[in-house]
C-alpha positions, 0 to 999 in steps of 0.5 A, spaced: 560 165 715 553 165 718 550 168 724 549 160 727 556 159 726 558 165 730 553 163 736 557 158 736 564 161 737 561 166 742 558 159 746 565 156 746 568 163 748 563 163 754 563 156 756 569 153 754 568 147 753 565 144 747 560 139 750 557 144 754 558 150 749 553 144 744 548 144 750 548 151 750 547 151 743 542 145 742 547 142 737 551 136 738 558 136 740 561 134 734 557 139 730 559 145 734 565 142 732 565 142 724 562 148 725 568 152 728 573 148 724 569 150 718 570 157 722 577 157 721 578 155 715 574 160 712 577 165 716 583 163 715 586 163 722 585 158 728 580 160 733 581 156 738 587 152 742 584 145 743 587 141 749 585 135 752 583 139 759 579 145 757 579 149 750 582 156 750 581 161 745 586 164 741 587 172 742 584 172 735 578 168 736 577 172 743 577 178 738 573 175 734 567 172 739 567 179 742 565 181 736 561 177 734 557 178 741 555 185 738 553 183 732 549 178 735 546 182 740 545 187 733 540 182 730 537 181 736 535 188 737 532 189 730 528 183 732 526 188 738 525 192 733 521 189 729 517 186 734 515 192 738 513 195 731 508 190 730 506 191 738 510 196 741 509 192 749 510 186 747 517 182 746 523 179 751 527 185 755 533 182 759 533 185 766 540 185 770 539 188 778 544 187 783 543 182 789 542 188 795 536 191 792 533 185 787 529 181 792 526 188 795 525 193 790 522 187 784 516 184 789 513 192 789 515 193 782 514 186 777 506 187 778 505 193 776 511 192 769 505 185 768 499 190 768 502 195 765 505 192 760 501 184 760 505 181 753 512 184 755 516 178 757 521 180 762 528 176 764 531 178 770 538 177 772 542 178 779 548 179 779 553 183 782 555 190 780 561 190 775 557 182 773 551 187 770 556 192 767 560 187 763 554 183 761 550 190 759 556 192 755 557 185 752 549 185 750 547 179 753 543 184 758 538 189 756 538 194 761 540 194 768 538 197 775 544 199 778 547 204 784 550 211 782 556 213 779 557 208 774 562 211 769 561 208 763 560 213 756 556 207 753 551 207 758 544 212 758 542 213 766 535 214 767 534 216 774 529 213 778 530 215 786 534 216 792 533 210 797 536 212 805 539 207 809 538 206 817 542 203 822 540 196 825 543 194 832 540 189 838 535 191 842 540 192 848 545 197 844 546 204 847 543 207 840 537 202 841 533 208 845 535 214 840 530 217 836 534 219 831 542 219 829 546 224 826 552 222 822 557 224 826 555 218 832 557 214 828 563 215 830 566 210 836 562 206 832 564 199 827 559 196 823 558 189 820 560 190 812 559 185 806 564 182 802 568 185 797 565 185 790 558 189 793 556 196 791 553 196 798 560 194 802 563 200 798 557 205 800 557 203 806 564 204 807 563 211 804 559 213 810 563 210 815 569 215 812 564 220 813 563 219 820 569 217 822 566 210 824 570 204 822 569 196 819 568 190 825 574 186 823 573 179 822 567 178 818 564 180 812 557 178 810 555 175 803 548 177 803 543 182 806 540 176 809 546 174 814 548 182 815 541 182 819 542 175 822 549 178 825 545 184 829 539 179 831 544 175 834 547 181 837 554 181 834 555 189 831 551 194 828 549 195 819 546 200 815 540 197 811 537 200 805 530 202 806 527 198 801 530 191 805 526 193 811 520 194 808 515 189 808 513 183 805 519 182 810 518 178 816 518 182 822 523 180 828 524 183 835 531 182 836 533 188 832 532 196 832 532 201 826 534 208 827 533 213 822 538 219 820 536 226 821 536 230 814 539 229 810 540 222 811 545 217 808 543 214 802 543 210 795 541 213 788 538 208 784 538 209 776 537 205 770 543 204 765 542 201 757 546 202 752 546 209 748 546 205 741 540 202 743 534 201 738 529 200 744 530 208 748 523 210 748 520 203 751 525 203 756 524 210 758 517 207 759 519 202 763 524 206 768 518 211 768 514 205 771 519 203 776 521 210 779 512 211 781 513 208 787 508 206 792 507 211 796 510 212 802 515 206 801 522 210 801 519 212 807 524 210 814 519 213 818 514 208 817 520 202 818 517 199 825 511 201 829 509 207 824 512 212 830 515 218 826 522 218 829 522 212 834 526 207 834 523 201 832 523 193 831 524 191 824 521 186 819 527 181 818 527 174 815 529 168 819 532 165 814 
């Protein structure tokens, strides 16, 4: 047994089919193929359930590939390691980030990481919430920038800031004109929602439960993009997050923001990596990078005109 021949169990589990697993593996179709059958009969087990269709893997050999997952990612943080003793700011680290808050918190946070850290190669993956989690605890991710709570005991949570949300409505709605809103206005309100699958759906659904407010029925967005097409196109009202509003986002006239009073709704954002990682001290410096946000920018007081309190037009993009 080799580590090259459990890459390529681990490809087959991943991919399922033995084509695309050698492409995966920069081998040919029939080599992967030796290789597992010599697998097997090393182990003395079968690994696989081969069908003309598709390849399934035996309760064994997904046992057995789960396994090899962690090994592998073991030696790729010894690699890590020994890297980052010859230059400790250099070396690959897979990122995971969620897609509400990926294309709006990275172009603030990317040029400051390359600055700071100039030889460090970093991967960024999007990918919903329970996507990162099992990719995190898979080790095919490093680390990853989710919402809080996540209950996972595997995980380390570094805290890097608290992002408020404000209410997006067309121009023509009652609370358009109002300074600030108070949770409970909310309340004969129902707000365009994403999709099921969303950390932000089920943040948001939280504070329609607190005040009282409901769901638009028959519709639910897959992005951010087209929640805030939805109220452009005066179809309801949402809650956005303050970094989606900010710019280098396209400002649109169709569509006002309102700010909550204090304490205002909200999101917490943290950065998780696995507690039995080698590499604790580097990504300690690297959330510590991420939570120094520019001034200002979590601010929803400066989302429109720059008028504290007001109701203003916001940055939308029109695609």
């Amino acid at each position: 047994m080799n580590l090259r021949d459990l890459s390529y169990l681990v490809a087959l589990a991943e991919y399922r089919h033995f084509g695309r697993a050698a492409e995966a593996s920069f081998v040919s179709q029939p080599t992967l193929s030796t290789q597992i059958r010599k697998l097997e009969d090393e182990l003395g087990v079968a690994l696989v359930e081969r069908t003309p269709r598709k390849v399934l893997l035996t309760e064994t050999g997904r046992e057995i590939a789960r396994r090899a997952r962690g090994v592998l990612s073991q030696i790729d943080e010894i690699k890590s390691i020994a890297q980052r003793t010859r230059d400790p700011e250099s070396g690959t680290i897979r990122l995971g980030i969620f897609p509400t808050l990926g294309p709006y918190l990275l172009p603030h946070v990317v040029p400051r990481l390359r600055q700071q850290f100039p030889r460090l190669e970093l991967l960024l993956r999007e990918e919903k919430t329970e996507q990162v989690l099992h990719m995190l605890r898979e080790g095919t991710l490093d680390a990853g920038i989710l919402a809080l709570p996540v209950h996972d005991d595997s995980l380390h949570t570094e805290f890097l800031f608290e992002e408020p949300f404000v209410l997006a409505v067309p121009g023509g709605h009652p609370l358009a004109s109002r300074d600030r809103l108070r949770m409970e206005d909310l309340s004969d309100q129902d707000l365009l929602l994403l999709e099921d699958g969303h950390c932000l759906r089920d943040q948001a659904l939280e504070v329609c439960h607190l005040a009282g407010a409901g769901e638009k029925s028959g519709f639910r967005a897959t992005s951010l993009e087209t929640l805030r097409q939805m109220v452009s196109a005066n179809v309801g009202i949402t809650l956005l997050p303050a970094l989606a509003v900010k710019p280098p986002v396209a400002q649109s006239p169709d569509v006002q923001l309102v700010e909550f009073e204090a304490p205002a709704p909200s999101r917490r954002i943290a950065m998780l990596w696995r507690k039995s990682s080698a590499m604790t001290p580097f990504f300690e410096a690297l959330a510590a990078v991420i939570r120094d946000l520019p001034a200002g920018l979590l601010d929803t007081r400066s989302c429109g005109t720059g008028q504290p309190g007001a109701g203003t037009a916001v940055a939308f993009p029109t695609s």
